[in-house]
C-alpha positions in Angstrom: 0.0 0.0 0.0 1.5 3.3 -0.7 0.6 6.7 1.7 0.7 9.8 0.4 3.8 12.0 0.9 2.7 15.9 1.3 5.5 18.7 0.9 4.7 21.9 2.0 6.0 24.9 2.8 6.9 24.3 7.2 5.4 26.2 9.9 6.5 26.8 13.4 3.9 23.7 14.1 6.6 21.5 12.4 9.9 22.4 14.3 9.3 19.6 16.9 9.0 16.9 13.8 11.9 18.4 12.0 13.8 18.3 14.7 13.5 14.8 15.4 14.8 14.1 12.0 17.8 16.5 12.2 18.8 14.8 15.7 19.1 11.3 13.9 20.4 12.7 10.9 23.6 15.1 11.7 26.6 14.7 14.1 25.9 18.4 15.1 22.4 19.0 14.7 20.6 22.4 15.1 18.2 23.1 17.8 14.8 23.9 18.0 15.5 27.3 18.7 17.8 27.6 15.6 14.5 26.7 13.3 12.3 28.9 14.9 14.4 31.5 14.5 14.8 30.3 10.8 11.5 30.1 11.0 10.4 33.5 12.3 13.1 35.7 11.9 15.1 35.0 9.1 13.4 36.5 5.9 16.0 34.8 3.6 15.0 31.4 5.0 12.6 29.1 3.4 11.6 25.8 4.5 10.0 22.8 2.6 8.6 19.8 5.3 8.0 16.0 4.0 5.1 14.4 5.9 3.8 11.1 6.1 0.6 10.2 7.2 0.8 13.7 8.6 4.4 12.5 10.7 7.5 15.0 9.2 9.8 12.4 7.4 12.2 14.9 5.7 12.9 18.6 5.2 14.7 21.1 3.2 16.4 24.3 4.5 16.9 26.9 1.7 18.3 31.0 2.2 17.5 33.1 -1.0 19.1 36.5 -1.7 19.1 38.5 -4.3 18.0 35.2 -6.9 20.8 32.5 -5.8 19.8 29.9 -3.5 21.7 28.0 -1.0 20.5 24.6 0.4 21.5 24.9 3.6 20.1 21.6 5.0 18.3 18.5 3.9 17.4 15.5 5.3 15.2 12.3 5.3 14.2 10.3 8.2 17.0 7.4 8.3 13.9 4.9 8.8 12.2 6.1 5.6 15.4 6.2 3.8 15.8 4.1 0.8 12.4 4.6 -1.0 13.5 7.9 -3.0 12.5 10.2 -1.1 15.3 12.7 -1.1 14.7 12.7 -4.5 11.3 13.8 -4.1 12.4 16.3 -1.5 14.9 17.6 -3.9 12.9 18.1 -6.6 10.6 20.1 -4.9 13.2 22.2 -3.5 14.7 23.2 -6.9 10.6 23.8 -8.7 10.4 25.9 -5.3 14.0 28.0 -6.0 12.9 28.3 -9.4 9.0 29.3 -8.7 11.1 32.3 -6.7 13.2 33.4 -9.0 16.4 31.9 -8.1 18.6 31.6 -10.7 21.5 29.5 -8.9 21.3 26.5 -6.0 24.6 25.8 -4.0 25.2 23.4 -1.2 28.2 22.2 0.7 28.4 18.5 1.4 30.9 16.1 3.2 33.2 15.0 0.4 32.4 11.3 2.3 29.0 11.4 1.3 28.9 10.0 -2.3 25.4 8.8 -2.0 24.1 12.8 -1.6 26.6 13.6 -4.2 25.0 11.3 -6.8 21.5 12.5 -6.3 22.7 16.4 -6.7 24.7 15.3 -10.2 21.3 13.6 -11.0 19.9 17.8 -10.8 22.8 19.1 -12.7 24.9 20.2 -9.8 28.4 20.3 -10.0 31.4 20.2 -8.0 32.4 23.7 -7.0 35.3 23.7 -5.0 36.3 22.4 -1.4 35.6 23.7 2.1 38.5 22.3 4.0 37.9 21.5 7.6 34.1 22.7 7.0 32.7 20.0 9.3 33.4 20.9 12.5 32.4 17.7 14.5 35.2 15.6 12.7 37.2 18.3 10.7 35.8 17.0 7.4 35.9 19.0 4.1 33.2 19.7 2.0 32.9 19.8 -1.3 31.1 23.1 -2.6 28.0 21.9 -6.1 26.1 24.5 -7.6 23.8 23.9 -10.1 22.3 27.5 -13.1 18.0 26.7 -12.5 
């Protein structure tokens, strides 16, 4: 049977949901406070939430200025993993950029994580340059993609 997957734009109702998936997702996660100021505060940040039989799954962190975009998180549950659902979430993230005029999406990611860096090269990102050190919980470099929407 398949459930329906809903991605919409998040509310301050969603930190709590979000957060749970950030805390099993990143070695430093962000707190609850840090999205609601995102959230309520930030007027370059824009939000995209995955949900599940109404239960958050997976979101996407985006800051637009001046027409480029920069993913600044992105994430899916690690128990709903596997069933393409970044993919979905990523999708929807770049029709969102573009539906706001961005012109340009960039991301950083840790140059370990080949499985993220296939999906971006599957949108047309590309490899950028390196952050060294960028990762502060292990000192990992990332690897800068951008992608012309």
């Amino acid at each position: 049977m398949n459930t329906l997957i809903d991605i919409t734009k998040m509310t301050v109702y969603d930190i709590e949901g979000v957060h749970r998936v950030e805390l099993k997702s990143f070695a430093t996660p962000w707190t609850q406070d840090a999205f609601y100021y995102e959230l309520t505060n930030n007027p370059y940040a824009h939000y995209l939430v995955m949900k599940e039989e109404n239960r958050v799954i997976g979101y996407c962190g985006i800051w637009i200025v001046m027409g480029e975009a920069q993913i600044t998180n992105i994430a899916v549950d690690p128990a709903c993993r596997g069933r393409k659902l970044g993919d979905l979430l990523l999708g929807k993230a770049m029709e969102y950029c573009k539906m706001v005029g961005a012109t340009v999406v960039s991301l950083e990611v840790r140059v370990s994580n080949v499985v993220a860096q296939g999906l971006y090269r599957k949108y047309g990102f590309q490899n950028g340059g390196i952050r060294k050190k960028y990762y502060v919980d292990n000192n990992e470099d990332a690897l800068v993609m951008w992608v012309n929407i």
